[in-house]
PADRENDO-300397 format. One line per field, with one value per atom (N, C-alpha, C): residue in one letter; atom name; x negated, y, z. Coordinates in pm, whole numbers, plus 50000, padded with zeros to 5 digits. Layout:
BEGIN
resn: [A / ...];
name: [CA / ...];
c1: [X / ...];
c2: [Y / ...];
c3: [Z / ...];
END
This chain:
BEGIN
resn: [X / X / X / X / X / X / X / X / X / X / X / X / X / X / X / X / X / X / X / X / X / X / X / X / X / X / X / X / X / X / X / X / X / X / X / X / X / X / X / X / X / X / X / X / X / X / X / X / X / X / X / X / X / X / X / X / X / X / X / X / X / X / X / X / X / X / X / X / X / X / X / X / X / X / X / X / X / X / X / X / X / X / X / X / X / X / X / X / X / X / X / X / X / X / X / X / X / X / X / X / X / X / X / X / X / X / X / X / X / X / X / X / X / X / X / X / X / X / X / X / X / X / X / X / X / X / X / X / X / X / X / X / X / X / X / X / X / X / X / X / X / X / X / X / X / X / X / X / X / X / X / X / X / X / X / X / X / X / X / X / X / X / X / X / X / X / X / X / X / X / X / X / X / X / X / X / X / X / X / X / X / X / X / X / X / X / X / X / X / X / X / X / X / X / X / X / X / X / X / X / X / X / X / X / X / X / X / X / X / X / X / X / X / X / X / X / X / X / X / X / X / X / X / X / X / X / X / X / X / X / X / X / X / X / X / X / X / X / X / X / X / X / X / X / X / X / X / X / X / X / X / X / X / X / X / X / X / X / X / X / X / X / X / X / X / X / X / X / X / X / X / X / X / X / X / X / X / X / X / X / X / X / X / X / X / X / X / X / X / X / X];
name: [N / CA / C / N / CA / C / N / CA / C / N / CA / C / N / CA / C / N / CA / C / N / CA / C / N / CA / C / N / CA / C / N / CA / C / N / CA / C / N / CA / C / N / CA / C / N / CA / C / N / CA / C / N / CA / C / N / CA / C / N / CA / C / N / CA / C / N / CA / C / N / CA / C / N / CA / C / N / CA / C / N / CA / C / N / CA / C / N / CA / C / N / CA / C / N / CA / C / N / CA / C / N / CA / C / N / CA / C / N / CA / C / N / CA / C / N / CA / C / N / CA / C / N / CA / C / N / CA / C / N / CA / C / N / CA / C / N / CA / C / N / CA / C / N / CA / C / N / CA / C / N / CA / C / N / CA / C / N / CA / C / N / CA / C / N / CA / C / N / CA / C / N / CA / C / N / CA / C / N / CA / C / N / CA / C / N / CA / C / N / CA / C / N / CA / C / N / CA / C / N / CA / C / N / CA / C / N / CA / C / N / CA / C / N / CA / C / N / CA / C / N / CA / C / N / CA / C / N / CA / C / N / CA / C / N / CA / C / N / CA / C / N / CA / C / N / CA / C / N / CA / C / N / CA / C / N / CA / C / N / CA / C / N / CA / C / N / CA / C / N / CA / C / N / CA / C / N / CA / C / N / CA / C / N / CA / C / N / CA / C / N / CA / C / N / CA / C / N / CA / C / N / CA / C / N / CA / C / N / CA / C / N / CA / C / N / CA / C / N / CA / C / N / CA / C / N / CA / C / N / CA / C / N / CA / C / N / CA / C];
c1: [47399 / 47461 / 47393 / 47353 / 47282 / 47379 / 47321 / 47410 / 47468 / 47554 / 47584 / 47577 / 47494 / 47455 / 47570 / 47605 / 47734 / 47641 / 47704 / 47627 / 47717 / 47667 / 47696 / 47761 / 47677 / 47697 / 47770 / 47822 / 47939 / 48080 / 48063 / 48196 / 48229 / 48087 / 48172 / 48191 / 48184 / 48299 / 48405 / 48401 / 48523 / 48667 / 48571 / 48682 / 48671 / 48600 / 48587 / 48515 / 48456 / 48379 / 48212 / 48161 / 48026 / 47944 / 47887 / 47786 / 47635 / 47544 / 47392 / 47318 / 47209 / 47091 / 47087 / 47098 / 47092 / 47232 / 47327 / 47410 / 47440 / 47401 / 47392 / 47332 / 47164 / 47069 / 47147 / 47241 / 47311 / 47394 / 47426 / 47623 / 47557 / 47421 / 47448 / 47305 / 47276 / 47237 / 47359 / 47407 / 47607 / 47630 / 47650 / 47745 / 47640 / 47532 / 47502 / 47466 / 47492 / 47506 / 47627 / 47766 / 47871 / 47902 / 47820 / 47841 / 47724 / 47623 / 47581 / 47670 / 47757 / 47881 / 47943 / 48013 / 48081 / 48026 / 47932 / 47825 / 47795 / 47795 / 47764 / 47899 / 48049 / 48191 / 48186 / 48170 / 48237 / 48160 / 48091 / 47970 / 48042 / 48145 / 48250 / 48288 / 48331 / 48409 / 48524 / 48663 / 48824 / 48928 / 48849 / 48955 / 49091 / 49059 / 49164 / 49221 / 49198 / 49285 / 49389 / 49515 / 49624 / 49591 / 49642 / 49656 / 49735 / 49696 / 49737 / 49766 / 49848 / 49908 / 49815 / 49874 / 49800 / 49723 / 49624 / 49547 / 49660 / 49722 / 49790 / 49962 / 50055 / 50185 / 50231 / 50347 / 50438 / 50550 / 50572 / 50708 / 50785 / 50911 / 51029 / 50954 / 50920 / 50911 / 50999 / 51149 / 51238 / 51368 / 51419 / 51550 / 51665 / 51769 / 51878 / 51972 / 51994 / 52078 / 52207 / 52224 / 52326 / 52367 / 52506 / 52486 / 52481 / 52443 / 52455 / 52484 / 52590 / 52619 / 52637 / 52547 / 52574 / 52700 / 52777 / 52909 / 53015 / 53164 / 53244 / 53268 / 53292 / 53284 / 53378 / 53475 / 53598 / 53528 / 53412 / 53385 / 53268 / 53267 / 53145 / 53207 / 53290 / 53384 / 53486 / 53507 / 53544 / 53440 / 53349 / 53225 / 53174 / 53230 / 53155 / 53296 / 53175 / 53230 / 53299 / 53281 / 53367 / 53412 / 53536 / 53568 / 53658 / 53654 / 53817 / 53805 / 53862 / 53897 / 53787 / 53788 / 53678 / 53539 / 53515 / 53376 / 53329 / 53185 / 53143 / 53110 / 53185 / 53095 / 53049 / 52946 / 52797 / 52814 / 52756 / 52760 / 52682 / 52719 / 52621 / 52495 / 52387 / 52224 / 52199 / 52251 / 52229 / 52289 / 52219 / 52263 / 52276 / 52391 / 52355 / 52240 / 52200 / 52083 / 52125];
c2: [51038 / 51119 / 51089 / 51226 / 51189 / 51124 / 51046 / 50969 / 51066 / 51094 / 51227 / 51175 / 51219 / 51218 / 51263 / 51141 / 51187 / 51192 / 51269 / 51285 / 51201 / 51080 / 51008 / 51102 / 51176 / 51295 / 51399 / 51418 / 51461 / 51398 / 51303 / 51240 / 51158 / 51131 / 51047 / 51185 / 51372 / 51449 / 51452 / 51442 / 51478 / 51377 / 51244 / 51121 / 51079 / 51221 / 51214 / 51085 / 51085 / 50937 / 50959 / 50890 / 50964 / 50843 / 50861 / 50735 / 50760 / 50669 / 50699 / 50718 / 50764 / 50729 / 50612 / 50488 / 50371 / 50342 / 50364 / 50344 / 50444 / 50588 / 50605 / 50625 / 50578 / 50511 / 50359 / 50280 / 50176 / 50187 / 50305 / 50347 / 50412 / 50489 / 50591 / 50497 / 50368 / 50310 / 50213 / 50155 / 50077 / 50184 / 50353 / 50401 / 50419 / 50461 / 50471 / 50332 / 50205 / 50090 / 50121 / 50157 / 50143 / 50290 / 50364 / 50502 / 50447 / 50338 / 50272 / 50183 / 50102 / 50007 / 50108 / 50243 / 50296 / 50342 / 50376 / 50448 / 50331 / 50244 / 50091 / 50091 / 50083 / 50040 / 50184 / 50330 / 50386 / 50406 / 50293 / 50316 / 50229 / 50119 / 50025 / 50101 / 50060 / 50108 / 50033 / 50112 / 50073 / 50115 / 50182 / 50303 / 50157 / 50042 / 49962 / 49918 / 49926 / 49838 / 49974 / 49942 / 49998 / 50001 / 50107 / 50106 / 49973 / 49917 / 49858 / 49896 / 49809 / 49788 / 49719 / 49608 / 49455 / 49391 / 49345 / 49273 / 49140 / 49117 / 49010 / 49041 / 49018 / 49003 / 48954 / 49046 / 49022 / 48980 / 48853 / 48833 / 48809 / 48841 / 48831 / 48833 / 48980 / 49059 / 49095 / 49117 / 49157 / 49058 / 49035 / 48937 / 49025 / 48909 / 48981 / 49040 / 49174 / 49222 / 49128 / 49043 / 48989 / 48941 / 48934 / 48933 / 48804 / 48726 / 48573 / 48501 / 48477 / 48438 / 48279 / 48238 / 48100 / 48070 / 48179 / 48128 / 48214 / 48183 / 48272 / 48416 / 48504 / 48651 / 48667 / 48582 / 48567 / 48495 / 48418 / 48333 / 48438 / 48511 / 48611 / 48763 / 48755 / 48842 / 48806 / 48695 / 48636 / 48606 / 48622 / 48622 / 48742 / 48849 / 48963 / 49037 / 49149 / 49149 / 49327 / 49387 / 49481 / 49495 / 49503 / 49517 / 49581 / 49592 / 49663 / 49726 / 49696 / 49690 / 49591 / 49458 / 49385 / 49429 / 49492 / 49506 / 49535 / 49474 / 49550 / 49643 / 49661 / 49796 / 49822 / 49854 / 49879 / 50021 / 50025 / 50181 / 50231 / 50407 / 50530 / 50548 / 50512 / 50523 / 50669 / 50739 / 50887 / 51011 / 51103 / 51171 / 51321 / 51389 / 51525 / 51569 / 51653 / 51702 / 51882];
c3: [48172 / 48276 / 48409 / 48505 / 48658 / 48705 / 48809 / 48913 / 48997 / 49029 / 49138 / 49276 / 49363 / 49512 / 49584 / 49679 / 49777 / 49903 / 49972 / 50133 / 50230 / 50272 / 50360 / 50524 / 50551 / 50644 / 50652 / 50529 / 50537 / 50531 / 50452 / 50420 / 50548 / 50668 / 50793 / 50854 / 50843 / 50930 / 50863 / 50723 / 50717 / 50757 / 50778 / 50802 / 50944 / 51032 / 51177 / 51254 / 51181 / 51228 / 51232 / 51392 / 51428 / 51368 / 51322 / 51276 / 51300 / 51325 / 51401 / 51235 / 51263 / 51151 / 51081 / 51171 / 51048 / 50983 / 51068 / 50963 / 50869 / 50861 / 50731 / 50667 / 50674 / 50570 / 50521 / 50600 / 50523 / 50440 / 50501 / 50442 / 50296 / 50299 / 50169 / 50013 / 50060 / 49976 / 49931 / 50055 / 49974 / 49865 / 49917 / 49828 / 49698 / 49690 / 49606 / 49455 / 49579 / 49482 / 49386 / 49482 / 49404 / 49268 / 49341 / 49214 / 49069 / 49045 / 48991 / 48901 / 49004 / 48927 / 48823 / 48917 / 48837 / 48712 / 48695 / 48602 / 48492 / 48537 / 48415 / 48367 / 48450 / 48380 / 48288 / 48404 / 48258 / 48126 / 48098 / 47910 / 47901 / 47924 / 47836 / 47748 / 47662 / 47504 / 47565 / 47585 / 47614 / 47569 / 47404 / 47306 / 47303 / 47234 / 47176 / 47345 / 47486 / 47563 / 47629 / 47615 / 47740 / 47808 / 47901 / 48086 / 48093 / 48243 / 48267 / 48440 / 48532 / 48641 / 48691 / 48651 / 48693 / 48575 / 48625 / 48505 / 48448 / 48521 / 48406 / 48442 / 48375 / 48390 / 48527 / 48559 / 48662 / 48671 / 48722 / 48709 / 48808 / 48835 / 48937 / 49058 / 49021 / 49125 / 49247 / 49145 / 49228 / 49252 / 49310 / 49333 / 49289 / 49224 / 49227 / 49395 / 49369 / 49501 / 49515 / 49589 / 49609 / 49735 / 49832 / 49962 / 49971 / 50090 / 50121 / 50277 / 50262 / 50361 / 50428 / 50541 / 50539 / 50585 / 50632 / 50722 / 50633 / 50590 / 50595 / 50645 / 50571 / 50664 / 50785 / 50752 / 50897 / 51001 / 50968 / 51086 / 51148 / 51075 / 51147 / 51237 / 51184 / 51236 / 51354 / 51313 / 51502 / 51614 / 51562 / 51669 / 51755 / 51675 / 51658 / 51789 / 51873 / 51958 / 52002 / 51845 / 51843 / 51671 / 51602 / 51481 / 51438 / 51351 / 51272 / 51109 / 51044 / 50881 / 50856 / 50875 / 50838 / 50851 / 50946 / 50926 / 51121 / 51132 / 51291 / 51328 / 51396 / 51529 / 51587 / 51617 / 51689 / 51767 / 51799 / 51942 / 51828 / 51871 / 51782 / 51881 / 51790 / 51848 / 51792 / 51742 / 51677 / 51774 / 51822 / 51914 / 51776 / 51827 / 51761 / 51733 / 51640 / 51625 / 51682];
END
C-alpha cells in the first residue's frame, strides 16, 4: 500500500497556525516518519487480540459514593449561618432567564 502524502500546508490553515518554510520542511518529514510507523503497525496480524481500553487492567477506578463527614451534621449546622429543615442556605446566584 502507497504511503499517503499529507500536506503540511494545509493542515497548519486549517488549524490556523502560520508556520515559515523550515518548519514545515520539519513538520512534514516528522509527519511523514509517523505515517511510516503507522504503515509498519497496520501489517501486524491482531485477528486473535480484543479491543482493548487500556493495555493492562483497571482497577478502583471509582470510589464508593458515600458522604463523609469529619464533624457531626449538627455541629455543621450550628456553624452555618443561614438554615432550616437541616440543611444550608446560600443566596440564589441564578437570575431568571
Amino acid at each position: 500500500m502507497p504511503q499517503p502524502h499529507i500536506d503540511v500546508r494545509y493542515v497548519a490553515h486549517l488549524a490556523r497556525l502560520e508556520l515559515c518554510a523550515e518548519e514545515i520542511a520539519t513538520f512534514q518529514v516528522q509527519l511523514e516518519a509517523i505515517l511510516g510507523y503507522v504503515e509498519t503497525l497496520s501489517q501486524l496480524d491482531v485477528s486473535g487480540i480484543e479491543p482493548t481500553a487500556h493495555p493492562a487492567p483497571v482497577f478502583g477506578r471509582m470510589r464508593t459514593d458515600e458522604p463523609h463527614l469529619s464533624l457531626p451534621l449538627q455541629a455543621v449546622l450550628q456553624n452555618a449561618p443561614d438554615q432550616a429543615q437541616g440543611q444550608i442556605r446560600v443566596p440564589k446566584v441564578v437570575t431568571d432567564a
